[in-house]
C-alpha positions in Angstrom: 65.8 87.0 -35.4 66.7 85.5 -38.2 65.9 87.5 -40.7 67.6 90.5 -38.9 70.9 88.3 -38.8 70.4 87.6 -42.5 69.7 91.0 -43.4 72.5 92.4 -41.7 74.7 89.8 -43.4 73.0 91.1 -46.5 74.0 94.8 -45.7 77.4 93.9 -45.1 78.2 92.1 -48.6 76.3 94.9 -50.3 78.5 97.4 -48.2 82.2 94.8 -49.4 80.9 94.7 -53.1 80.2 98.4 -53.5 83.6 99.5 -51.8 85.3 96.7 -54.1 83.6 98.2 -57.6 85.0 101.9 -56.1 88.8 100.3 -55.8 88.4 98.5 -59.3 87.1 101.8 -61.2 90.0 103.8 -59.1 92.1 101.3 -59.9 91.2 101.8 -63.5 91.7 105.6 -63.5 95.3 104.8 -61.8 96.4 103.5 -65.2 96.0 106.6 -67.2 97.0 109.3 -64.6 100.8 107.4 -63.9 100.9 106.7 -67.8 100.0 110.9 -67.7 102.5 111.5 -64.8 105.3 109.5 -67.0 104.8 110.9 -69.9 104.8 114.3 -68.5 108.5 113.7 -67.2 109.6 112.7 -70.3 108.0 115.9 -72.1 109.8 118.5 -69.4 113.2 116.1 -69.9 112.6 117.6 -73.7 113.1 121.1 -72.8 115.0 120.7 -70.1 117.5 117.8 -71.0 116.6 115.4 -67.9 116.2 112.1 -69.4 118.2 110.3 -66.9 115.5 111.5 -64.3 113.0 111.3 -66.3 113.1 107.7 -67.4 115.2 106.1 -64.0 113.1 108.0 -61.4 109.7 107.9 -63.1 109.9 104.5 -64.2 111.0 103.3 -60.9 108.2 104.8 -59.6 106.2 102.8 -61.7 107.6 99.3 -61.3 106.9 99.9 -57.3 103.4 100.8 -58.1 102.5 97.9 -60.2 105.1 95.2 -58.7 103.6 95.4 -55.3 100.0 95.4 -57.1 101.5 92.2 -58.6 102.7 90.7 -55.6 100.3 91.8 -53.3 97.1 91.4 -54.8 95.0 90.9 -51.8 96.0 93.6 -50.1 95.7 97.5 -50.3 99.6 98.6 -49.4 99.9 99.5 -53.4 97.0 102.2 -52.8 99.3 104.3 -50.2 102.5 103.0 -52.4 100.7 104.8 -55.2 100.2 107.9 -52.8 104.1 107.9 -52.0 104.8 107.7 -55.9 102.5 111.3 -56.8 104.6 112.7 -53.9 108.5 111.5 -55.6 106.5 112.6 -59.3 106.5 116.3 -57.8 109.8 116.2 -56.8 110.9 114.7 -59.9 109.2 118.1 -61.6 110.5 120.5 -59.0 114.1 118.9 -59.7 113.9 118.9 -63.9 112.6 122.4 -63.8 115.2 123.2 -61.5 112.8 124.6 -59.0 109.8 125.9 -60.6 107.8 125.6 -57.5 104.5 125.8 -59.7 105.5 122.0 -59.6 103.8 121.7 -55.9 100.5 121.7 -57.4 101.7 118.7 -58.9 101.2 117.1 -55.0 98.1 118.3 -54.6 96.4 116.9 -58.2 97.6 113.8 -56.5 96.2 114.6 -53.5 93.0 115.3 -55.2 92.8 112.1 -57.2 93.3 109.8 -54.5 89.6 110.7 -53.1 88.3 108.5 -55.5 89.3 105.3 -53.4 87.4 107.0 -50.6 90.2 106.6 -48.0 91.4 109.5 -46.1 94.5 107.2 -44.8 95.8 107.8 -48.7 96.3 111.1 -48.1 99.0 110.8 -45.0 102.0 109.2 -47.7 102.0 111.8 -50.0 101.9 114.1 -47.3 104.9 112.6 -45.6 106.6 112.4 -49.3 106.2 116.2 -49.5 106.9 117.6 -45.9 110.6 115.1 -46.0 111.0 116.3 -49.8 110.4 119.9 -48.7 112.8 119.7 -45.0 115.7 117.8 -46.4 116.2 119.7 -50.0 115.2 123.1 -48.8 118.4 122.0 -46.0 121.0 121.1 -48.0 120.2 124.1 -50.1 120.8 126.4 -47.3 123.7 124.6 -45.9 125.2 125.4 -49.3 125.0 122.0 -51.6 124.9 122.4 -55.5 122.2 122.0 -57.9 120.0 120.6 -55.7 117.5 122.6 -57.6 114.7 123.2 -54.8 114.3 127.0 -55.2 115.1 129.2 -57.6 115.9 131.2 -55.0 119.2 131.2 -52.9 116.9 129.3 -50.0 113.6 128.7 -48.4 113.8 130.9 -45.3 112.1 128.9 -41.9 109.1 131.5 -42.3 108.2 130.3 -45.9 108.8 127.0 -45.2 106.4 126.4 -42.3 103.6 128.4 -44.8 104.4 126.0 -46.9 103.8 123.3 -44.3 100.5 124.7 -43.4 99.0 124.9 -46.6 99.5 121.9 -47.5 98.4 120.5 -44.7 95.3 122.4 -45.6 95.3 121.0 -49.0 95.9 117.5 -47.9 93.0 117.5 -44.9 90.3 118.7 -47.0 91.2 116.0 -49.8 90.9 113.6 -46.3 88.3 115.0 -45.4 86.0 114.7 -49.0 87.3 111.3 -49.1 86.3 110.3 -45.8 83.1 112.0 -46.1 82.2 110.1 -49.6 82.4 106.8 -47.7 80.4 107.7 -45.2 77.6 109.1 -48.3 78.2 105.7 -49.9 77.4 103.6 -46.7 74.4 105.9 -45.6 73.3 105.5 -48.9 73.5 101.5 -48.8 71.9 101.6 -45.5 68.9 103.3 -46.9 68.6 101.2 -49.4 68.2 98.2 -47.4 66.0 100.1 -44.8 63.9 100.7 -48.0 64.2 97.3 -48.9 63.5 95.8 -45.6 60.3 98.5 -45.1 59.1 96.6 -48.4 59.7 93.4 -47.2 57.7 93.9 -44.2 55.2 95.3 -45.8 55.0 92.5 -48.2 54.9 90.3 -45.2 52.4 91.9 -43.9 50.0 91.9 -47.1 51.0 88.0 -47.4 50.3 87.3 -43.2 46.7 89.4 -44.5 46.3 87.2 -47.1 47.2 83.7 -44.2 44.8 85.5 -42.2 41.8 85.7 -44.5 42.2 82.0 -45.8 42.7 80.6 -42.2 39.5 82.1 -41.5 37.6 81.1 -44.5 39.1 77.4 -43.8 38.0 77.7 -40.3 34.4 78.4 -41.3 34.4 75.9 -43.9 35.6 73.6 -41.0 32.7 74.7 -38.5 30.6 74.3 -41.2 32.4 70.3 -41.6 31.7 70.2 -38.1 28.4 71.3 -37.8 27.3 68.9 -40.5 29.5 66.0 -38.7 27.8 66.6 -35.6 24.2 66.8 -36.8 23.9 65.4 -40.7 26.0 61.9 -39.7 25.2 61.4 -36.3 21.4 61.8 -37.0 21.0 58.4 -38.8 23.6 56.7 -36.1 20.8 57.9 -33.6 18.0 56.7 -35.5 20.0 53.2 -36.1 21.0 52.8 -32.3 16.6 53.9 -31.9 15.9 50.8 -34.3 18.4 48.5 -32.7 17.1 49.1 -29.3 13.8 48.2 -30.7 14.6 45.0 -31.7 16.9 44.3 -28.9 13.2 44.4 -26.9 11.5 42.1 -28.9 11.8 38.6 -28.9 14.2 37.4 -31.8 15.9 34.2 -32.3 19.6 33.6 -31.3 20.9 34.5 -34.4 18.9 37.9 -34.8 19.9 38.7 -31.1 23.8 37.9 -32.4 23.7 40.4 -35.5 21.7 42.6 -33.9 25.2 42.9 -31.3 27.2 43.2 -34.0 24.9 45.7 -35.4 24.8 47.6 -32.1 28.7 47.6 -32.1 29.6 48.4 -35.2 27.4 51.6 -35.1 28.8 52.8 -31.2 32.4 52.1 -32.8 31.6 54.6 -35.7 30.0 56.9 -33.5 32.6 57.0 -31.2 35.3 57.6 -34.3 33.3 60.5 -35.1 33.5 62.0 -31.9 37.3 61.4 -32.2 37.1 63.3 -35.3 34.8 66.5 -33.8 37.7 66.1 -30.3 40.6 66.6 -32.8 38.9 69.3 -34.6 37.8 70.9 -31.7 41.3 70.9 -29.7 43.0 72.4 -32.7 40.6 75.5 -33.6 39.6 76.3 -30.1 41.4 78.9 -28.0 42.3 77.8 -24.1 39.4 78.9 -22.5 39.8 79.5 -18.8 37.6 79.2 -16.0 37.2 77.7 -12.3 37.5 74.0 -12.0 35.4 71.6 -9.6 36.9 68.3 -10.6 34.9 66.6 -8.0 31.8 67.7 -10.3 34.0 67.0 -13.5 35.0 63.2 -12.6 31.3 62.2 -11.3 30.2 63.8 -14.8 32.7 61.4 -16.7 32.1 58.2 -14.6 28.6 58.1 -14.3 29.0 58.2 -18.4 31.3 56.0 -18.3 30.4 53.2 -15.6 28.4 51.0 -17.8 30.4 50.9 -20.9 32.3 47.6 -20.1 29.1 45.9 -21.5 29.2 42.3 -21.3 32.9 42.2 -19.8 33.9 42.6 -15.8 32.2 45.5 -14.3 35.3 48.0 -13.4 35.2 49.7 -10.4 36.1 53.5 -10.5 37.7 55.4 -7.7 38.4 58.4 -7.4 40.4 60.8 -4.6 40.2 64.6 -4.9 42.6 67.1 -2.8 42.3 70.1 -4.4 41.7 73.0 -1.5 42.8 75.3 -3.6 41.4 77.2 -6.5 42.4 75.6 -9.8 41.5 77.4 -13.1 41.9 75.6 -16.8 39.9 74.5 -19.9 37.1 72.2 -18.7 36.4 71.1 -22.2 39.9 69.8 -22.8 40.4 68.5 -19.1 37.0 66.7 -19.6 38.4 65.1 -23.2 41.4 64.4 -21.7 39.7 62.6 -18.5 36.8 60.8 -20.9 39.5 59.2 -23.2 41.4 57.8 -20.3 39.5 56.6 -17.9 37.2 54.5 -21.0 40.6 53.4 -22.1 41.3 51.9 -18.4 37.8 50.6 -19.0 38.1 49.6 -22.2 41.0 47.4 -22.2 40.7 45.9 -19.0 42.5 42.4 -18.0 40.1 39.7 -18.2 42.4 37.7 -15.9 42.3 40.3 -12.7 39.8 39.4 -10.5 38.7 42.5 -9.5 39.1 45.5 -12.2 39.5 49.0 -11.2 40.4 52.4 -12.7 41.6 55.2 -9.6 41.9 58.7 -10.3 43.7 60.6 -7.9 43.9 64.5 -8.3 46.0 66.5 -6.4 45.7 70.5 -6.7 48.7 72.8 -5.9 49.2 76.8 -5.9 51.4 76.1 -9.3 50.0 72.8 -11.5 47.2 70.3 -10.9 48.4 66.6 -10.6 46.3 64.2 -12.1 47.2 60.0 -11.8 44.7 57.6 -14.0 45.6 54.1 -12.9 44.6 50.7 -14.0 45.1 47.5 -13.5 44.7 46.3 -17.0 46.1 44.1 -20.0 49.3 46.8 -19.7 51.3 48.5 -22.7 54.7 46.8 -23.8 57.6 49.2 -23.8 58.2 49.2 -27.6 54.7 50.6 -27.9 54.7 53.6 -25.1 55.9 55.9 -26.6 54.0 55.1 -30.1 50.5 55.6 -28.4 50.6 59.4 -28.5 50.9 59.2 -32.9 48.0 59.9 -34.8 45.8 57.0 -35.8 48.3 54.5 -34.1 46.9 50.9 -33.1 48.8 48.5 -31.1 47.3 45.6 -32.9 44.1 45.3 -35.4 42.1 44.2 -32.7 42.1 47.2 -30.7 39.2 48.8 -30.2 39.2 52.3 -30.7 39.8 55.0 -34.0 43.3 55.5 -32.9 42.7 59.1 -32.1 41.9 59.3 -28.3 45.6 59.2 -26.9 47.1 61.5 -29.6 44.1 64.3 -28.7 45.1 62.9 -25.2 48.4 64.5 -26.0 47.5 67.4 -27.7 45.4 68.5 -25.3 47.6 68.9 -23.2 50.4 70.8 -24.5 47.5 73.0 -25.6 47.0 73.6 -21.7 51.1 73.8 -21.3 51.5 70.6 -19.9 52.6 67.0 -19.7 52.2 63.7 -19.7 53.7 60.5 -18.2 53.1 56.8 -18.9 54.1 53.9 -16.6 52.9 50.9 -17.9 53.7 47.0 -17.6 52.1 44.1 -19.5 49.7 42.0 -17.6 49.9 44.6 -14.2 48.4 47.6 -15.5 49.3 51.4 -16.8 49.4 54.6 -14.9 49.4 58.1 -16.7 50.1 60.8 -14.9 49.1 64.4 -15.9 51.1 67.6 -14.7 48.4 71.0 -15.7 49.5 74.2 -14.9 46.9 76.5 -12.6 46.5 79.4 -14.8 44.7 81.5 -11.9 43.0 84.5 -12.7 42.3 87.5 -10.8 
C-alpha cells in the first residue's frame, strides 16, 4: 500500500514538472511572437502613417502582458491576458489598414500559437476579443460612424457577419481541441512511463524476493544441518558423560567424589538442557504450524511423568492436572508440548522451599473457539518489575537462576506462532499463574 501511495505521489510530480517545462518553453516562445506582433504594427504604421496606434495600443498591450506576469507570478491569468492581447493585435491591424480583413488571420495565428501551453481554456479570450471587436465596429459602421475602418466596404451585412462568427468558431475549436488533446498525449504518455517503470520495479522485485528465496533456503539447510549436528554430534558425548557419571554414582566413592560427581552431574543436565533450548528456538522459528487433533489428557501425562522427578534433592511437587475439553481441539502438538514442558519444570523448578506442600495445577478448558490453559504454582513468585522482562531473550532474573534464559521467550513465541496469548499473574512468596488463550484451528 505504500508503494502504490508513493508511486502515485511520484506520478503526480512527474505529471506538475512536465506541465511546468511546457509553460516555461511557451513562455519562452511568448517573447518573440509579441516582440514579432509589435514590430509588425510599427512596420504597417510606415505605410500607412499609424504611429499613434501603433506605438499606444501595441505597447499597451504589452505592458498588460508582462505587468500582470510581474505581479502575478504564481498564477496563470497572464496566459489568457496574453490570449486577449493577439485578439486587440488584430484589431489594431484591421484598424491601420483601414479594414483589410486579411488582418483576421492575424486572430487565428494567435489562436494557433496558444496550443503550445496545452490549454483549451486559452482559446475562449481571444475568441471573445474577436466576436465583441467584430459586433460593436461592424455596428457603429452600419449605424453610420466615420473611419471606424472595419470594412472596406460600406458594412458587414447580418448574413456575413454570422459566417464570420461560425468560422471562427471553427478555427478557434479545433485550436481547443489540439490543445486539449496534446495534454491528454502528454499525461498518457507520463502514465506509461511510470506503468513501465512500475512493471520494472516489480519485476525487479520479483528477481530480488527470487534471490531472498534461494538464500533463505540455503540458510535453512545450512541450519538443519546446525541442527542435525546439535542434536547428534554434541549431545552424543553429554550421553556418554551422564553414562560415566551414573557409573560412578553406583560405586562406592568417598564424600568428596560423591560431591563432584553432583556437580559433575549438574553441570552437564544444565548444558544439555541449554541445548535443547537452542534446538526449541530453532525449531519454533523454521517450522510451519502444523495442525492436528489434540488429546491433552495424553499430552500432560506425557509431560509429567517426564517431569515428576526432576525436583531432585528439593520438595517433591505434586502435579495436578484438570481437563474439560468435550470438544474437538486441533493445534501444533509440538509447540503446545514445548510450551507445556517449559512451564510446568519452571513451576517445578523454582519452587518455594518455605511452602509446606508444593504443587503445580494445570487446568485446561476447551471451547468451540480457543483452548484455555491455567499453569499455577505456588512458588518463590515473580516481582512486578521483572513480569514483563521474562518473555526477552536470554533474560535472567538473577545469576542464580537456573535455566539458559530461553524457555519463557520460546514460551512466548510459541505462541503467537499458534495466534495466541499469554498472561502472567504472579506475586513474590505466593506463587505465579500463566494463563494461555490458543485458538481451535478446527479442520474439516
Amino acid at each position: 500500500m505504500k508503494n502504490f501511495v508513493e508511486l502515485h505521489k511520484n506520478h503526480d510530480q512527474q505529471v506538475n514538472v512536465t506541465l511546468l517545462e511546457i509553460k516555461e518553453k511557451s513562455d519562452g516562445l511568448m517573447n518573440y511572437f509579441l516582440i514579432g506582433f509589435f514590430l509588425v504594427g510599427l512596420l504597417l504604421a510606415f505605410f500607412y502613417d499609424t504611429w499613434g496606434i501603433a506605438i499606444g495600443v501595441g505597447g499597451l498591450s504589452l505592458i498588460a502582458y508582462y505587468s500582470t506576469k510581474k505581479l502575478l507570478p504564481d498564477s496563470d491569468l497572464y496566459q489568457y491576458v496574453l490570449s486577449a492581447v493577439f485578439g486587440i493585435f488584430m484589431a489594431q491591424y484591421i484598424y491601420q489598414m483601414h479594414g483589410l480583413f486579411e488582418m483576421h488571420f492575424i486572430a487565428f495565428i494567435g489562436s494557433a500559437i496558444l496550443i503550445t501551453y496545452q490549454k483549451w481554456e486559452l482559446q475562449m479570450p481571444l475568441a471573445l476579443v474577436v466576436i465583441v471587436h467584430h459586433a460593436s465596429f461592424g455596428y457603429l459602421q452600419y449605424i453610420g460612424y466615420d473611419k471606424i475602418y472595419f470594412t472596406q466596404l460600406p458594412y458587414m451585412t447580418l448574413q456575413t457577419f454570422i459566417i464570420h462568427g461560425i468560422l471562427a468558431t471553427i478555427v478557434f475549436y479545433i485550436c481547443g481541441l489540439w490543445a486539449y488533446n496534446l495534454k491528454k498525449h502528454t499525461q498518457h504518455s507520463i502514465e506509461q512511463t511510470f506503468e513501465m517503470g512500475r512493471l520494472q520495479e516489480e519485476q525487479l522485485q520479483k528477481e530480488a524476493l527470487e534471490r531472498s528465496n534461494e538464500e533463505l533456503k540455503k540458510a535453512n539447510r545450512e541450519l538443519d544441518r546446525f541442527v542435525y549436528s546439535v542434536s547428534h554430534d554434541l549431545r552424543a558425548p553429554l550421553a556418554s558423560m551422564m553414562g560415566v557419571i551414573s557409573i560412578c554414582e553406583g560405586e562406592v566413592l568417598d564424600a568428596f567424589m560423591l560431591k563432584n560427581i553432583g556437580m559433575l552431574k549438574k553441570s552437564v543436565n544444565k548444558l544439555d538442557g541449554f541445548i535443547m533450548d537452542i534446538l526449541d528456538y530453532s525449531r519454533n522459528s523454521r517450522l510451519e504450524v502444523k495442525k492436528e487433533e489434540i488429546h491433552f489428557d495424553q499430552l500432560l501425562h506425557d509431560i509429567t511423568d517426564n517431569l515428576k522427578f526432576m525436583s531432585g534433592e528439593q520438595k517433591q511437587v505434586e502435579l495436578k492436572t484438570s481437563i474439560n475439553n468435550g470438544l474437538v481441539f486441533y493445534s501444533d502438538k509440538t509447540r503446545l508440548s514445548i510450551i507445556l514442558n517449559n512451564l510446568i519444570s519452571n513451576a517445578i523448578r523454582y519452587q518455594n522451599p518455605k511452602a509446606p506442600n508444593p504443587y503445580v495445577e494445570i487446568e485446561v478448558k476447551v471451547s468451540e473457539h480457543e483452548a484455555s490453559i491455567s499453569v499455577k504454582d505456588n512458588g518463590i513468585g515473580i516481582t512486578k518489575e521483572n513480569q514483563d522482562k521474562v518473555f526477552e531473550i536470554f533474560y535472567r532474573i538473577s545469576k542464580s537462576s537456573v535455566g539458559s534464559g530461553l524457555g519463557l521467550y520460546i514460551v512466548k513465541e510459541s505462541i503467537e506462532k499458534l495466534s495466541g496469548r499469554i498472561e502472567l499473574i504472579s506475586e513474590i512468596g505466593i506463587g505465579s499463574e500463566f494463563k494461555i488463550y490458543i485458538p481451535n484451528s478446527q479442520v474439516a
